[in-house]
NUVEX-147979 format. One record per residue: residue in one letter; x, y, z of N, C-alpha, C, O in turn. Coordinates in steps of 0.1 Angstrom, whole numbers, plus 5000, padded with zeros to 4 digits. Layout:
BEGIN
aXYZXYZXYZXYZ
...
***
This chain:
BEGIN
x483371764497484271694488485571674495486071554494
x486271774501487371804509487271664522488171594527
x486171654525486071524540485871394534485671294541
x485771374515486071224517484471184516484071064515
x483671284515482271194517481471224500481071324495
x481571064495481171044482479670964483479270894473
x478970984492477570894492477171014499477771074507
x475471064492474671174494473271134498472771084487
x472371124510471271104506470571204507470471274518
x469771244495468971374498467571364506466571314501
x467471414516466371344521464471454519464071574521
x463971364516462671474511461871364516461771244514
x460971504526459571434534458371464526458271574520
x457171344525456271394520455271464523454771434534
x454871524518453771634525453771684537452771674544
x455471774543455771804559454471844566453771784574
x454371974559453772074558452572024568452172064578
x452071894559450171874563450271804575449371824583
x451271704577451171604582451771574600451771474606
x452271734603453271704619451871754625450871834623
x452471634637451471564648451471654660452371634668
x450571744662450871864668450871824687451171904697
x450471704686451071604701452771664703453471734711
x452971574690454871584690455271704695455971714705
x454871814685455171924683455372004697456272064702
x454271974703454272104716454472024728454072064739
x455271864728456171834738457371874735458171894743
x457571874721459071984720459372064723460472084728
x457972184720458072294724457772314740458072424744
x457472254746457472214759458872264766459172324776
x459572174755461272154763462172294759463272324765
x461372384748462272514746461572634747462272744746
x460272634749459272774748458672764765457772704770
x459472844770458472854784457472944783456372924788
x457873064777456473214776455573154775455273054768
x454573224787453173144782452773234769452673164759
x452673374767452273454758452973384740452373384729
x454073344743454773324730454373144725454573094714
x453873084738453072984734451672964733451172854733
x451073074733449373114733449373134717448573064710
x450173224712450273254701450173124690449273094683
x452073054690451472934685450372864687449772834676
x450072834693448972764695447572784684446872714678
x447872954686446773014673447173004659446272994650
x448772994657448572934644448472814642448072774631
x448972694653448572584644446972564644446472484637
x445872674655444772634651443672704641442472684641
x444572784633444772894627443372864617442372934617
x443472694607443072624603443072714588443972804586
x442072684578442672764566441672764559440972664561
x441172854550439972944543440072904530440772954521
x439372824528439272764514437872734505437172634506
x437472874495436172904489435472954498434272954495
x435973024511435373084521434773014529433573044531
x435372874535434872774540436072754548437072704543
x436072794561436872774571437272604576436472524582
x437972584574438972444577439972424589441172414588
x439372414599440272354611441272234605441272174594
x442172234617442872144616443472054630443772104641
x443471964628444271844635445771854636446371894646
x446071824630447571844622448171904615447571974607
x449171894615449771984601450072144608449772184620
x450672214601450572354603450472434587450372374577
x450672544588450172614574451772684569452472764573
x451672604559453072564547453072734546454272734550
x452972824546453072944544453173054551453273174547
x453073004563452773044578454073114581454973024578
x454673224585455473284589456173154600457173084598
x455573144608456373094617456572904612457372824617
x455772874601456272754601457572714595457472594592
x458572754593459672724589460772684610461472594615
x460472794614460772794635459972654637460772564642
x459072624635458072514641458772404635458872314643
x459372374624459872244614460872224618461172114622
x462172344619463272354626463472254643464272164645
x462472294651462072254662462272104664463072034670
x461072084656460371974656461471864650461671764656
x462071894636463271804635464571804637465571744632
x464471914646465771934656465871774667466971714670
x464471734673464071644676464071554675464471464683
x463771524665463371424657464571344649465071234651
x464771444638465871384632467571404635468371314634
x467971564638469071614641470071554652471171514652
x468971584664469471494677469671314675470571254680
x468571264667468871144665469871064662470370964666
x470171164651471471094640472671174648473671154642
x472771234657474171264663474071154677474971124685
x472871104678473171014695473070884691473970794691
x471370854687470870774682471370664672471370534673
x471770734663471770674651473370664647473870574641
x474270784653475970764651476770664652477670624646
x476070604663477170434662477270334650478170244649
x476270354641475470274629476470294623477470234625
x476170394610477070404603479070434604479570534610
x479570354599481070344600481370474591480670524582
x482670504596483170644594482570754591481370754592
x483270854586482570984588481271054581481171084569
x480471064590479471154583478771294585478871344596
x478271344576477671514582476371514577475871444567
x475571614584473871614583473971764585474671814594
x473271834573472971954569471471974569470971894561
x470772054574469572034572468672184574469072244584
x467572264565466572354571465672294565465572234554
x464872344578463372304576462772174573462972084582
x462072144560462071984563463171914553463371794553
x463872014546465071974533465971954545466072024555
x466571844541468071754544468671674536468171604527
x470271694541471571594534472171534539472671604549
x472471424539473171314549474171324538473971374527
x475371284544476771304535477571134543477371094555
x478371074533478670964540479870894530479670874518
x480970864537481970794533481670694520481970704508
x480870554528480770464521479270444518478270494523
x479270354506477670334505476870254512475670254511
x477870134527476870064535476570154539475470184534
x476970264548476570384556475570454554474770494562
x475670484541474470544534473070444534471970474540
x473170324528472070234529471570204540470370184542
x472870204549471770164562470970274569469870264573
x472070454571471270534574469470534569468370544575
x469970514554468370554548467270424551465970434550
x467670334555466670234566466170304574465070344576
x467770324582466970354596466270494597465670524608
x466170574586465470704586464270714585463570804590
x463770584575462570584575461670544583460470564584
x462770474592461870394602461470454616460470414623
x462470574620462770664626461570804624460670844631
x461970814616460770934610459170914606458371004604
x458870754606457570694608457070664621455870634622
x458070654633457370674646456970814649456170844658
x457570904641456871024644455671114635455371224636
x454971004624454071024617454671094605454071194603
x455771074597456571174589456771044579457370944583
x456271064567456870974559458171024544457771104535
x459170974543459970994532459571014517459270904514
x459371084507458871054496459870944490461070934490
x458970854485459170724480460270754466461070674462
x460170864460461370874446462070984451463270964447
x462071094457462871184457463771134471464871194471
x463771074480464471014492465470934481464870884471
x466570934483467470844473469070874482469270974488
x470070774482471270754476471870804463471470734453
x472770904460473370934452474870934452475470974462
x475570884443476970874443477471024441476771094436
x478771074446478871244448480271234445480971234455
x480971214431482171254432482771414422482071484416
x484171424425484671484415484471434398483771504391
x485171294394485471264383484471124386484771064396
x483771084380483670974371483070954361481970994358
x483970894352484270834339483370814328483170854317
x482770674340481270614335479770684337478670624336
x479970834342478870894349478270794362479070734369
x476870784363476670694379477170594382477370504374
x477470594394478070454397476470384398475370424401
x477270194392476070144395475570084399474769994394
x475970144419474770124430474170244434473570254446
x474170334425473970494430472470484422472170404413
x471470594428470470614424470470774411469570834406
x471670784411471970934401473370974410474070894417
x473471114406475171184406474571274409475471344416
x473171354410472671444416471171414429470471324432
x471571584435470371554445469971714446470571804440
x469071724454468271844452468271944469467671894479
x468872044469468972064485468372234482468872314474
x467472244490466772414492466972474474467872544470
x466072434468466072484458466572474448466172494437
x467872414453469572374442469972234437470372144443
x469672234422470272094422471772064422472272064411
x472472034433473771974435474071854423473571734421
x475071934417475471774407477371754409477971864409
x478071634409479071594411478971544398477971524391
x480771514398481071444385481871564376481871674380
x482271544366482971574354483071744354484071824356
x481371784351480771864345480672014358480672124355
x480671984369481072054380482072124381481972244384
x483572044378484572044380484972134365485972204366
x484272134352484572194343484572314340485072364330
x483872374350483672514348482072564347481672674349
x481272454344480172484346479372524356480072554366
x478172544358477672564371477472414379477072314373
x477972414394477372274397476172314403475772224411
x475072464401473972434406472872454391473372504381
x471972424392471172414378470172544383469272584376
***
């Protein structure tokens, strides 16, 4: 609130979990895991595959949503993908200041104005579909993020709230009143 940044996009991928391309994955890890031992391992969880009615299920893709190490593996992977992007790739785009907060597959783009915002969330989708990752279609949104407004949402905003690791972040009036701004 302090930097000026009143446009939020909360960013939610669908189905992370099932869906990373384990191509992608271990040319990343390529670039940060030399151990062969500490990459033998991985290896065994993503082909860990998963036990379901006692019917053993390999896998292609994806890694296992519950998996100790899959939260390290997501990190990684959209350290790549999306983190480095939006600080090289993608920073010239949007006009003035922005910040990207992010674990695991939950992320927040934070952004001055609302072109900045709209155009990021173009180019996010488009970005994160070359790497087999798609956005969820309602919870992916623009949100207007102030202290005080009046009329509650502004109305080019998709709501006044967004949802980050658990918490729903809400701006506006009711924050500022003493209430909780997390739900």
């Amino acid at each position: 609130m302090e930097q000026g940044l009143r446009w939020v996009v909360g960013v939610e991928v669908s189905r992370y979990f099932d869906i990373v391309h384990h191509g992608h994955l271990r040319g990343f890890l390529d670039l940060r895991v030399t151990d062969g031992v500490v990459r033998r391992m991985i290896e065994r969880w993503l082909k860990a595959g998963m036990l379901d009615k006692r019917v053993l299920r390999r896998t292609m893709g994806g890694k296992p949503q519950d998996g100790v190490i899959s939260p390290l593996l997501s990190n990684i992977y959209l350290h790549h993908v999306l983190d480095r992007w939006s600080e090289t790739g993608a920073r010239p785009y949007p006009r003035g200041h922005c910040l990207q907060v992010r674990y695991a597959d939950d992320a927040v783009m934070a952004f001055e104005n609302h072109a900045a915002g709209m155009q990021m969330l173009a180019l996010l989708g488009e970005r994160l579909g070359r790497h087999g990752i798609t956005l969820h279609p309602t919870k992916t949104r623009l949100v207007g993020f102030w202290f005080r407004r009046p009329q509650g949402c502004h109305p080019i905003a998709a709501g006044t709230t967004f949802d980050f690791i658990g918490f729903t972040h809400e701006g506006g009036n009711r924050a500022r009143a003493g209430t909780s701004s997390l739900r």
